[in-house]
C-alpha positions as CSV (number, residue, x, y, z in Angstrom):
1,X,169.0,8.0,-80.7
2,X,167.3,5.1,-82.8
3,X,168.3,2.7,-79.7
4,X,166.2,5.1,-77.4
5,X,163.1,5.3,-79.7
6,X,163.1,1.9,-80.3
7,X,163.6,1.1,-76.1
8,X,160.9,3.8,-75.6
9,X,158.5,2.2,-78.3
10,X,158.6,-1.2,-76.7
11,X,157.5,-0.4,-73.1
12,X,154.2,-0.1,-71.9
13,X,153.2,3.5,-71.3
14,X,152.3,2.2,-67.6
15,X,155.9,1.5,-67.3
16,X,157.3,4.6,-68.4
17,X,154.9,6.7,-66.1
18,X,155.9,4.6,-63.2
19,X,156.3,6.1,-59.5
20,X,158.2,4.2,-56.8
21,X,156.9,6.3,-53.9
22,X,153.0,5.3,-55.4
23,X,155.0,1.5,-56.0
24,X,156.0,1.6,-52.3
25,X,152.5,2.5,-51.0
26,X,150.7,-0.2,-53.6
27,X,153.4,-3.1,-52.5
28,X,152.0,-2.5,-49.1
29,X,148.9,-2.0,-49.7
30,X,148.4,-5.7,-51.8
31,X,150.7,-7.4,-49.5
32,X,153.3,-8.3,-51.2
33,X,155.8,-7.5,-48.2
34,X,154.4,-10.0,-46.3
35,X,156.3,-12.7,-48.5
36,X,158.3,-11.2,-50.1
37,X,159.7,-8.3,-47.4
38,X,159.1,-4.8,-47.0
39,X,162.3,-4.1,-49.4
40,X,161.9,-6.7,-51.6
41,X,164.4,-8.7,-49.8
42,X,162.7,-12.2,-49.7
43,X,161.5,-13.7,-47.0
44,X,160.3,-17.9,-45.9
45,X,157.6,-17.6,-48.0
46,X,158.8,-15.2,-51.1
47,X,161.8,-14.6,-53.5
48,X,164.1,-11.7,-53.5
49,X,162.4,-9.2,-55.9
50,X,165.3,-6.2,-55.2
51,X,167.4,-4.9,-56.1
52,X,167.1,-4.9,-59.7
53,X,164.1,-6.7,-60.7
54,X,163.8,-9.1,-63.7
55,X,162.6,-7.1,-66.5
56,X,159.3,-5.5,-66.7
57,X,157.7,-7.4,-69.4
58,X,158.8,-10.9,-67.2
59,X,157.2,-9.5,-64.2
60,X,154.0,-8.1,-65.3
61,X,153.3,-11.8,-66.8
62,X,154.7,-13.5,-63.8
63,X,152.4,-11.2,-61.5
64,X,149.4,-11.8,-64.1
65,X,149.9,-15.7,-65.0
66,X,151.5,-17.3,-61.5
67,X,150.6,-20.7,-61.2
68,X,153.2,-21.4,-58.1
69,X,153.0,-20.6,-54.3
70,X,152.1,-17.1,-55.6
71,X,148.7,-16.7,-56.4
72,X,147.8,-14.6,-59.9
73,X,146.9,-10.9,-59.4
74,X,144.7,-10.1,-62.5
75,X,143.9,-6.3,-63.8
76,X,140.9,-6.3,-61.9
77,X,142.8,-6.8,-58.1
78,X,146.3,-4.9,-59.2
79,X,145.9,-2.0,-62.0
80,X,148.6,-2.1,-64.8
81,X,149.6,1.4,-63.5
82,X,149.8,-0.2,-59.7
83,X,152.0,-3.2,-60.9
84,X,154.3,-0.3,-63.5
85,X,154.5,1.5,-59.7
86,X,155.4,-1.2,-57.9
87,X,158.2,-2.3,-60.3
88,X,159.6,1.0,-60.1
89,X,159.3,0.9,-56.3
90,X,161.4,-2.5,-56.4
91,X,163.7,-0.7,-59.2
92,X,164.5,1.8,-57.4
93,X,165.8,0.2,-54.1
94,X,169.4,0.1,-53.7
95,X,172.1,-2.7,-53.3
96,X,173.0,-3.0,-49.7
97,X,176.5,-2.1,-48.9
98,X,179.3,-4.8,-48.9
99,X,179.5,-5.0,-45.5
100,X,183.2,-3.9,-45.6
101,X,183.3,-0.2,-45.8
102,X,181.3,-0.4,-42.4
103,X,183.5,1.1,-40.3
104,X,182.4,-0.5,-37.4
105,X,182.2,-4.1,-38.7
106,X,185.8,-3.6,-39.9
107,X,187.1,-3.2,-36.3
C-alpha cells in the first residue's frame, strides 16, 4: 500500500488524469503521426513510440527539451494535460501479434 502512495505521489496529476481516446485525437491533431505513425509505430522520419512508451517523466522532457530532428513542443503549443493524453494514447496501444497464431500465415 506504501509502494502505491509513494508511485501515486510521484506522478504528475496530468498523468494520472490521462485519456487515450483525448491522447489519440491530440497526437493527430499536433502531428505527431506524420513521423512517427498513426500508431506509434515509427516511420522514415520518427522512432517507434508504442507499444509501451519510455516512462512518463523521460517523455514529457524529451517532448519539452528536443534538440534532435524533433523539434521542442513547449506548454504554450502542447498543454501538460495534451502531452499526459497522448502518453496514455501511446500506452495504451497493444503489441502486435507474433505473427504465428495467424492462422492464415501459418498455412
Amino acid at each position: 500500500m506504501r509502494l502505491l502512495i509513494l508511485l501515486a505521489a510521484a506522478l504528475p496529476l496530468a498523468a494520472l488524469a490521462a485519456d487515450p481516446q483525448k491522447g489519440k485525437i491530440a497526437f493527430e491533431k499536433n502531428g505527431c503521426w506524420q513521423c512517427h505513425g498513426y500508431v506509434g509505430q515509427g516511420g522514415a522520419a520518427g522512432k517507434p513510440l508504442a507499444p509501451k512508451p519510455m516512462a512518463y517523466e523521460a517523455f514529457n522532457v524529451f517532448v519539452r527539451n528536443s534538440n534532435g530532428p524533433m523539434p521542442p513542443y513547449p506548454k504554450e503549443i502542447l498543454s501538460d494535460a495534451d502531452l499526459a493524453d497522448i502518453h496514455a494514447y501511446l500506452a495504451s496501444i497493444p503489441a502486435a501479434k507474433d505473427y504465428k497464431t495467424i492462422p492464415l500465415l501459418g498455412q
